[in-house]
C-alpha positions as CSV (number, residue, x, y, z in Angstrom):
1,X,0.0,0.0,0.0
2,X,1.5,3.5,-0.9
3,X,1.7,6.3,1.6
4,X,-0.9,8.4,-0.3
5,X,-3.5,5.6,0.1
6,X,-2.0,4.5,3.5
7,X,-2.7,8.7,5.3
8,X,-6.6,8.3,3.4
9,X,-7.9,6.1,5.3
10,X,-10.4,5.9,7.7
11,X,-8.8,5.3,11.5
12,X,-10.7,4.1,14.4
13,X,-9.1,3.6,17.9
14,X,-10.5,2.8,21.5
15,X,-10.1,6.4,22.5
16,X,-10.7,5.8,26.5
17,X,-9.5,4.1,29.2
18,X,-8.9,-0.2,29.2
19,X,-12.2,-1.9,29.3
20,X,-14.2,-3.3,31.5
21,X,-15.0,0.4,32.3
22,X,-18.7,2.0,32.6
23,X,-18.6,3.5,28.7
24,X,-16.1,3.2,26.5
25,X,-15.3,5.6,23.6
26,X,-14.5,4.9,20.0
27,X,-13.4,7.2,17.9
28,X,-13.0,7.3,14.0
29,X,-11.7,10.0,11.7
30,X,-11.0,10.2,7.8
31,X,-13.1,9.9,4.5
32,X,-15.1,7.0,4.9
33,X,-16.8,8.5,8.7
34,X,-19.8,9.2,7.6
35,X,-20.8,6.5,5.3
36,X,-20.0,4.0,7.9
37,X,-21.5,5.7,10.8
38,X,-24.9,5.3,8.4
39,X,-23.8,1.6,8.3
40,X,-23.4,1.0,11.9
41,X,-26.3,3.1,13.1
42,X,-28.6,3.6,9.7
43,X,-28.2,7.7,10.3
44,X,-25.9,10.7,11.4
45,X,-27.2,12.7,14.2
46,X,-26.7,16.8,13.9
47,X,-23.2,17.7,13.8
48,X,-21.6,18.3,17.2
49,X,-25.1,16.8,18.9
50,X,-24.6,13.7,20.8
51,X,-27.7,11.3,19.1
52,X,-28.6,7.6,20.9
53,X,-28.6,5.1,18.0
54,X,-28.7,1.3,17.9
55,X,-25.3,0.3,16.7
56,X,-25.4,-3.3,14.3
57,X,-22.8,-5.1,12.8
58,X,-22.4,-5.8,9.2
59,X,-24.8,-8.8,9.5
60,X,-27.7,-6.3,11.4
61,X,-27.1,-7.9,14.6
62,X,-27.7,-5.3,17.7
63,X,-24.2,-4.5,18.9
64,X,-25.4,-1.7,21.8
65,X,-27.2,1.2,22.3
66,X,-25.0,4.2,21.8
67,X,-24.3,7.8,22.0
68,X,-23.4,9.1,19.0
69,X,-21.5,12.1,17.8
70,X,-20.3,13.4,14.0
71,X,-17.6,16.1,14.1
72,X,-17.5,17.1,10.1
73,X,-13.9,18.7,9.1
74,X,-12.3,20.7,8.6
75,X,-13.8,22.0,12.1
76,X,-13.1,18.7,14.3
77,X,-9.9,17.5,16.1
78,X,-7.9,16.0,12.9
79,X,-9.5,18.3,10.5
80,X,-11.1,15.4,8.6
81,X,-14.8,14.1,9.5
82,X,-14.7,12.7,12.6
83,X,-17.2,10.7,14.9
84,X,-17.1,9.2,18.5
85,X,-19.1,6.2,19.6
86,X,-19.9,5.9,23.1
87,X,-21.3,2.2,24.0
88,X,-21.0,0.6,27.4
89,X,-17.4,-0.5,28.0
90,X,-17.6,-4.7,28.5
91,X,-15.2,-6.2,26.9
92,X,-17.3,-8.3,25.0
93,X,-19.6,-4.8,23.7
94,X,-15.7,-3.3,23.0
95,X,-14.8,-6.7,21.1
96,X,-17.8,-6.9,18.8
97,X,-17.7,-3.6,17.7
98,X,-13.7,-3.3,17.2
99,X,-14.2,-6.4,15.0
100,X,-16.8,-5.1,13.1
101,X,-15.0,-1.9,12.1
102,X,-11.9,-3.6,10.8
103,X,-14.1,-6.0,8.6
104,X,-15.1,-2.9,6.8
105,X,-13.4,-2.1,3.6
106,X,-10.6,1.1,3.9
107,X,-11.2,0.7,7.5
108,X,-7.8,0.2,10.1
109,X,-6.9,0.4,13.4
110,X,-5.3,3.7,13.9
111,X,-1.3,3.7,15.4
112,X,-0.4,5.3,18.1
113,X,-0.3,9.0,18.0
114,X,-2.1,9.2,14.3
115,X,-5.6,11.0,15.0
116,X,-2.8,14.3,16.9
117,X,-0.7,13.6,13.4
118,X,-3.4,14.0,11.1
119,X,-4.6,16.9,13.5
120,X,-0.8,18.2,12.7
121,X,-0.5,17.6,8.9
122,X,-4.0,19.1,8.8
123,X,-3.2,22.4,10.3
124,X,-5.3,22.1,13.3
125,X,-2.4,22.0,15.8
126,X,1.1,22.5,15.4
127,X,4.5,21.1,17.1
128,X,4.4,22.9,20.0
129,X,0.5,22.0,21.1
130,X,1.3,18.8,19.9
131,X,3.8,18.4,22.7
132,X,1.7,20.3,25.2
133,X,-1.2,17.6,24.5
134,X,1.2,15.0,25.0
135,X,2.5,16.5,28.6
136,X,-0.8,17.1,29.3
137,X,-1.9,13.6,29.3
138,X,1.0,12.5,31.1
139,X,0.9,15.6,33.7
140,X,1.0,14.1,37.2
141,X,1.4,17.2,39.5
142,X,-1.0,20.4,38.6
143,X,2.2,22.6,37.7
144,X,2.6,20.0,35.3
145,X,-1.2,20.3,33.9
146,X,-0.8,24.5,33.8
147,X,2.1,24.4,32.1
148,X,1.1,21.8,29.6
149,X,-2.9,23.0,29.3
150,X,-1.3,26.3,28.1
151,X,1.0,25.0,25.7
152,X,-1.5,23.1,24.0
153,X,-3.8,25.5,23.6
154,X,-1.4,27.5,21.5
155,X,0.5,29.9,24.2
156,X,4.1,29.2,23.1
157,X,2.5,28.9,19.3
158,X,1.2,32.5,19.5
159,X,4.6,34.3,20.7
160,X,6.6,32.2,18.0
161,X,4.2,32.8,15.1
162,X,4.2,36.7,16.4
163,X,7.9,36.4,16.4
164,X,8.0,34.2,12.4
165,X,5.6,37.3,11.2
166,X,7.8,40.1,12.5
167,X,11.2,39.1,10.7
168,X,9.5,37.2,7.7
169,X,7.8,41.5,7.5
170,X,11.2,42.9,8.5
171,X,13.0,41.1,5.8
172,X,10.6,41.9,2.9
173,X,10.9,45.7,3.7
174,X,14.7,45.7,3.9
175,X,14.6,43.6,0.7
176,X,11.9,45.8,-0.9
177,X,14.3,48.8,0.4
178,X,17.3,48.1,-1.8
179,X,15.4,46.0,-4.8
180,X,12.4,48.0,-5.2
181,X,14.1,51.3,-4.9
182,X,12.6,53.0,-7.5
183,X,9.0,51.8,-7.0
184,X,6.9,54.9,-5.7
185,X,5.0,52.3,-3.4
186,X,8.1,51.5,-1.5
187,X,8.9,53.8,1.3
188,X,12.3,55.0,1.7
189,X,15.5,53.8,3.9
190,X,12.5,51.7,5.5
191,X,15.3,49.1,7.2
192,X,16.8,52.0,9.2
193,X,13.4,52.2,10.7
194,X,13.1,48.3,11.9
195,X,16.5,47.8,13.3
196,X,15.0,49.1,17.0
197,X,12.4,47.1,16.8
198,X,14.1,43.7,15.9
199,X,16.8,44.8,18.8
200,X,13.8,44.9,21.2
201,X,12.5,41.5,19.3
202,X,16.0,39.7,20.5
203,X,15.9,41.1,24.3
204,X,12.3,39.4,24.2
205,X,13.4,36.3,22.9
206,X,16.6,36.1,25.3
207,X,13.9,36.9,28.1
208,X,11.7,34.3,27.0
209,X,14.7,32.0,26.9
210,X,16.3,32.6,30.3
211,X,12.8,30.6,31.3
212,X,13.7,27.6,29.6
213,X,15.4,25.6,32.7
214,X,11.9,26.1,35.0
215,X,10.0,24.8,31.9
216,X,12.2,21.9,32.2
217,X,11.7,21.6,35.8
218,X,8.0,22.0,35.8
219,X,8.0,19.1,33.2
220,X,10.9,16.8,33.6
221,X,11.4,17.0,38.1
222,X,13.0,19.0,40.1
223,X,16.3,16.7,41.2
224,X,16.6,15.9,44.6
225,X,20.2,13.6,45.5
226,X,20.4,12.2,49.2
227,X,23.8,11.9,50.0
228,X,25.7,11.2,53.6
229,X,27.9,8.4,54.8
230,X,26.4,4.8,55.4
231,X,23.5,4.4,58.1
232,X,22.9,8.2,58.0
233,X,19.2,7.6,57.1
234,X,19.0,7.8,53.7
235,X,16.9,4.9,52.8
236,X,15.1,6.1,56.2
237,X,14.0,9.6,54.8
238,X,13.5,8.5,51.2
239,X,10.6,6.1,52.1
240,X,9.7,8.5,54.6
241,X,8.9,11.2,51.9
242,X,7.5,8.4,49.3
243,X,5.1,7.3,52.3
244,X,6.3,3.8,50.9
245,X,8.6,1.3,51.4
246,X,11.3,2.3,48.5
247,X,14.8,1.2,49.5
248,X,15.9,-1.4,51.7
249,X,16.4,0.0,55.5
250,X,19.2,-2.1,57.2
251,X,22.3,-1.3,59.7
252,X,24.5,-3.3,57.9
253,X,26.9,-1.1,56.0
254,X,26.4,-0.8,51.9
255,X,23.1,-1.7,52.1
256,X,22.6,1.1,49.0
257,X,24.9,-0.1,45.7
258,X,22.9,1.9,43.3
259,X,20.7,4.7,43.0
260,X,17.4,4.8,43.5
261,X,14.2,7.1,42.8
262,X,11.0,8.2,43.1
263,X,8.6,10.7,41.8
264,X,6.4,12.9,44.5
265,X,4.5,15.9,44.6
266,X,5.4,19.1,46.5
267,X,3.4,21.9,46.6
268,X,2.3,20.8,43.1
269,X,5.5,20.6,41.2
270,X,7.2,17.4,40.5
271,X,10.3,16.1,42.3
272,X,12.4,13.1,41.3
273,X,14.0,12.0,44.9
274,X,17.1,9.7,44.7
275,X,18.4,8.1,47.4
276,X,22.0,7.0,46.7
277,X,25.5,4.7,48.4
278,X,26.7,5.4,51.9
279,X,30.1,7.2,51.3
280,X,33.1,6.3,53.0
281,X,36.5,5.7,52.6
282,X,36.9,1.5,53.3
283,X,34.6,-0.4,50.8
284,X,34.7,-3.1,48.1
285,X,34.8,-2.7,44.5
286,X,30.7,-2.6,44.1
287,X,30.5,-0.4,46.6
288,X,32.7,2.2,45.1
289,X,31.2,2.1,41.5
290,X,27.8,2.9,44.0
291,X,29.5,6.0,45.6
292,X,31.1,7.1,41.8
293,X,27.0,6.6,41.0
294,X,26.1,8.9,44.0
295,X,28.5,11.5,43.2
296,X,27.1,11.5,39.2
297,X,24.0,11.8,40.4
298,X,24.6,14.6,42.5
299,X,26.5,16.6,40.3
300,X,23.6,16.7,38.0
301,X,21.1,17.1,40.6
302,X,19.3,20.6,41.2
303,X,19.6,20.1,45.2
304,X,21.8,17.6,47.2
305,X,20.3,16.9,50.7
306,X,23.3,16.6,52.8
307,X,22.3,13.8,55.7
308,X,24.6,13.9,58.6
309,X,23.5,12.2,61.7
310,X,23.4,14.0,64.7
311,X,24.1,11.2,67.1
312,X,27.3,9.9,65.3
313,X,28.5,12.5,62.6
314,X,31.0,11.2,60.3
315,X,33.0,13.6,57.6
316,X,32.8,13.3,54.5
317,X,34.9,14.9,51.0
318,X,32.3,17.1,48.8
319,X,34.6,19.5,48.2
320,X,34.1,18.8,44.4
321,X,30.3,19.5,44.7
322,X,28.8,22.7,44.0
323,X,28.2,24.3,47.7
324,X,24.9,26.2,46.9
325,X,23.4,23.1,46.0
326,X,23.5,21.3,49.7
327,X,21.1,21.6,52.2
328,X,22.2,20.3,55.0
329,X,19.9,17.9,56.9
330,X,20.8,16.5,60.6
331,X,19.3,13.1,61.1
332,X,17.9,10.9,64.5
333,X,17.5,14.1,65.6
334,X,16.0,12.1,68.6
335,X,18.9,10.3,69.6
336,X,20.9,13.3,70.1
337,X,20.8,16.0,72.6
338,X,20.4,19.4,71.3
339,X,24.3,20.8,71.7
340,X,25.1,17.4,69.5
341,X,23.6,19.0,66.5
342,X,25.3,21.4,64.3
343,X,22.7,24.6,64.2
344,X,22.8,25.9,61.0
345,X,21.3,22.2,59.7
346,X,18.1,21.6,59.8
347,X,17.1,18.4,62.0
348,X,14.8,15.7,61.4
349,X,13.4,12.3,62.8
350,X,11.7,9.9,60.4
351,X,10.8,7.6,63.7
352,X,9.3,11.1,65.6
353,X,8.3,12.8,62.6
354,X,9.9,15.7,64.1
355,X,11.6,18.1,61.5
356,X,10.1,16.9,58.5
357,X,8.0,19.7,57.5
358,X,10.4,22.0,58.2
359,X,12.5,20.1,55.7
360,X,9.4,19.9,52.9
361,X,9.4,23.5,53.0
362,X,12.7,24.1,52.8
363,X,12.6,22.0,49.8
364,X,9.5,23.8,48.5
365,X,11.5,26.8,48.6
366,X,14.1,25.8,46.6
367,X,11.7,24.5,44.1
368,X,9.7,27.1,43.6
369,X,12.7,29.6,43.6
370,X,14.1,27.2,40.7
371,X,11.0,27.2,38.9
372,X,10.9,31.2,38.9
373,X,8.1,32.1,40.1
374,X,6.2,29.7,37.3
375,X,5.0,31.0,34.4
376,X,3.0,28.8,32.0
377,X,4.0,29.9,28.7
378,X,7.9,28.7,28.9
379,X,9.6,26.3,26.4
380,X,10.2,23.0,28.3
381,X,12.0,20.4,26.1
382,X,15.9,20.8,24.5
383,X,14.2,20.8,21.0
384,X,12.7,24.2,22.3
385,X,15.8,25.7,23.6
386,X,18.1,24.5,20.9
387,X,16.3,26.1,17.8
388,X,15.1,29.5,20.4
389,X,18.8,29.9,20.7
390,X,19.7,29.2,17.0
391,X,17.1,31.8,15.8
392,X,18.4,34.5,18.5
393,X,22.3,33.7,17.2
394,X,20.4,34.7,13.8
395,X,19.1,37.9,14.8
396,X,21.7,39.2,17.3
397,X,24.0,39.0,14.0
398,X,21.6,40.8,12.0
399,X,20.9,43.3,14.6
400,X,24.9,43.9,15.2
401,X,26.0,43.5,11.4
402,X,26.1,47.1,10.8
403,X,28.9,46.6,8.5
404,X,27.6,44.3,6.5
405,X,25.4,44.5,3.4
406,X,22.0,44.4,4.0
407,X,21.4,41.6,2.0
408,X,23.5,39.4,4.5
409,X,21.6,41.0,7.4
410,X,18.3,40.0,5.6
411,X,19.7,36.7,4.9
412,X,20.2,36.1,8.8
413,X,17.0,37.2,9.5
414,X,15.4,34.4,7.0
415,X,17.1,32.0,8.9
416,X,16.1,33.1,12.4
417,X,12.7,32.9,10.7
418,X,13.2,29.8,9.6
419,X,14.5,28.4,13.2
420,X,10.9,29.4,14.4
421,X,9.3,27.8,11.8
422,X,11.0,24.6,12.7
423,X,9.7,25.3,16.4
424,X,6.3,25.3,15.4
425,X,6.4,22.6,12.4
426,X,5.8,25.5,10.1
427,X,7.9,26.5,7.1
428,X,6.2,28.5,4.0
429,X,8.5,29.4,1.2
430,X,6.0,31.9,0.1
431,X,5.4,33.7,3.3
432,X,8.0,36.5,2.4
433,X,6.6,37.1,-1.3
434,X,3.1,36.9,0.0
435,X,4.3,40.0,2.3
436,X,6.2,42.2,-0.4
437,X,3.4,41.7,-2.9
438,X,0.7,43.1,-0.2
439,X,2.7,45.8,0.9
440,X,3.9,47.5,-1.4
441,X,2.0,46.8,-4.6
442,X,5.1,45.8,-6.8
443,X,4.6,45.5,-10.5
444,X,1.2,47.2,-10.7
């Protein structure tokens, strides 16, 4: 089957959650929606009006009563005709209708992720929403749902397409400055007059970028290593915090070879707590690969929770790590007596409890002062940052290339146009003609 016939199709997919559930969703989309909604249930109700039919297999055998709804394109998620059939979710109902679909000629099983492709290809979303519908479904923590349930509903999209139409116009009224010179419906010298503007364009950009690590954060976890020297409490605090048994909990020494995480929730945001090897200076060969592990993992963690216990502190070498990372925690706080602890560390007890919200909020703190004060509309993924910084590289030159010809300045501006149009998943060739020709009238 070629590609052309393979994207024409009509797709249908179980749409909800695993069956047995109380109703279960199908949903179909493509040429062929209409003509086989007729098949199933002998009419289409209203567009966008839900309409209870009796659904029948090929054969006219009674399948379920159903709720139907027809979502004709290009107005409907994929931009083709569209339906959803709700029937009660047994998996025998499920089964029967599934099978029924794919016996139907230029009917198939959709794969994963087509009905938001065709939605893409079809112009009704582009890269960025994509991604945010994609984060939104897997949001676990509500920062996680803002952030996402802003990005796919176009608020990155809007400041990059913004962005695309002010140097895609910039660049056709520096071109139409030095190759339309002698047209009367060209203004003058009109790229000495956009210079300040596309200056002010790359301080908003540079902003917008500087926002790129919370974005991460808010999507990816805010990285929390627990480090300290064997039976400091580690394992202790970790499954504390997790409200779970995570890591083993044992006095025997190197209990921890390798590092261990979980996901929580603190104050909304999303944490990714490790718990890592004891460190110390007298250990075997599997223990030291665990402590290399440790130090790895701190390095590249956004906070190191330093665990000393209070009752028996032991030294240990981070010289190496970055300082303003640690927090220093003192553990069995209630074993020790209060001129046993050092006072500028904060002191918990996972048996007393004692401590332990002090601790969450000092971790809150950090988190939320990491995340910068949370704004929504941030890129979040490396793809993001990598082509905002490529287009900014783009303009800056343009912006400082005074002594350059104007047709290289225009020529960097194309291609920090061009980096945005990657961002988004949109490239047109004939945006910057489309411009010049509206403007400015040429060859009236």
């Amino acid at each position: 089957m070629n590609d052309t016939a393979y994207h024409m199709d009509t797709i249908f997919a179980l749409s909800s959650g695993a069956v047995p559930a109380a109703v279960a969703i199908i949903r179909l989309s493509g040429p062929r929606v209409r003509p086989v909604l007729e098949t199933l249930t002998g009419s289409v109700p209203e567009p966008r009006r839900a309409g209870l039919r009796t659904v029948r297999d090929c054969g006219g055998a009674v399948i379920d009563r159903a709720l139907v709804l027809y979502f004709p394109g290009p107005q409907s998620f994929t931009g083709e005709d569209c339906a959803e059939v709700h029937v009660h979710g047994g998996r025998a109902v499920v089964g029967a209708l599934m099978r029924c679909l794919a016996s139907i000629e230029g009917l198939r099983s959709a794969e994963p992720g087509e009905f938001t492709r065709r939605a893409f290809e079809n112009g009704r979303m582009d890269l960025t929403e994509v991604e945010g519908l994609a984060d939104l479904i897997a949001a676990e923590t509500e920062m996680q749902r803002r952030q996402a349930l802003e990005q796919s509903a176009g608020g990155l999209s809007e400041a990059y397409d913004r962005w695309r139409n002010m140097l895609t116009r910039s660049r056709a009224m520096i071109e139409a400055d030095f190759d339309f010179a002698d047209e009367e419906d060209v203004p003058g010298s009109v790229a000495d007059t956009i210079w300040r503007s596309l200056s002010s364009l790359a301080t908003e950009i540079d902003t917008h970028l500087s926002g790129s690590r919370a974005g991460e954060i808010i999507r990816d976890g805010y990285r929390i290593v627990i480090l300290g020297a064997p039976n400091a409490g580690k394992s202790s605090l970790m499954n504390t915090l997790a409200c779970r048994d995570i890591a083993i909990v044992s006095e025997e020494l190197g209990t921890t070879r390798d590092v261990l995480e979980v996901h929580l929730d603190i104050a909304g945001f999303p944490v990714v707590l490790s718990d890592t090897a004891g460190l110390r200076d007298s250990a075997g060969e599997v223990e030291r690969e665990g402590m290399r592990r440790a130090f790895r993992a701190a390095a590249a963690a956004d906070l190191i929770v330093l665990l000393e216990d209070v009752s028996h502190p032991v030294a240990i070498d981070i010289a190496d790590l970055d300082q303003d990372k640690i927090l220093r925690v003192g553990s069995k706080a209630d074993l020790a007596d209060d001129a046993d602890a050092d006072t500028d560390a904060c002191r918990v007890s996972v048996k007393t409890r004692d401590g332990l919200d002090t601790l969450l909020g000092a971790i809150e703190q950090r988190v939320r002062a990491a995340a910068g004060g949370f704004s929504a509309a941030v890129p979040n993924r490396q793809r993001h940052r990598e082509y905002l910084q490529a287009c900014l590289s783009h303009l800056q030159a343009a912006v400082d290339g005074t002594d350059l010809p104007l047709e290289v300045r225009a020529e960097e501006l194309r291609r920090a146009a061009a980096m945005l149009g990657r961002l988004t998943g949109h490239v047109d060739a004939e945006d910057l003609l489309d411009v010049i020709f509206s403007e400015f009238c040429i060859g009236k």
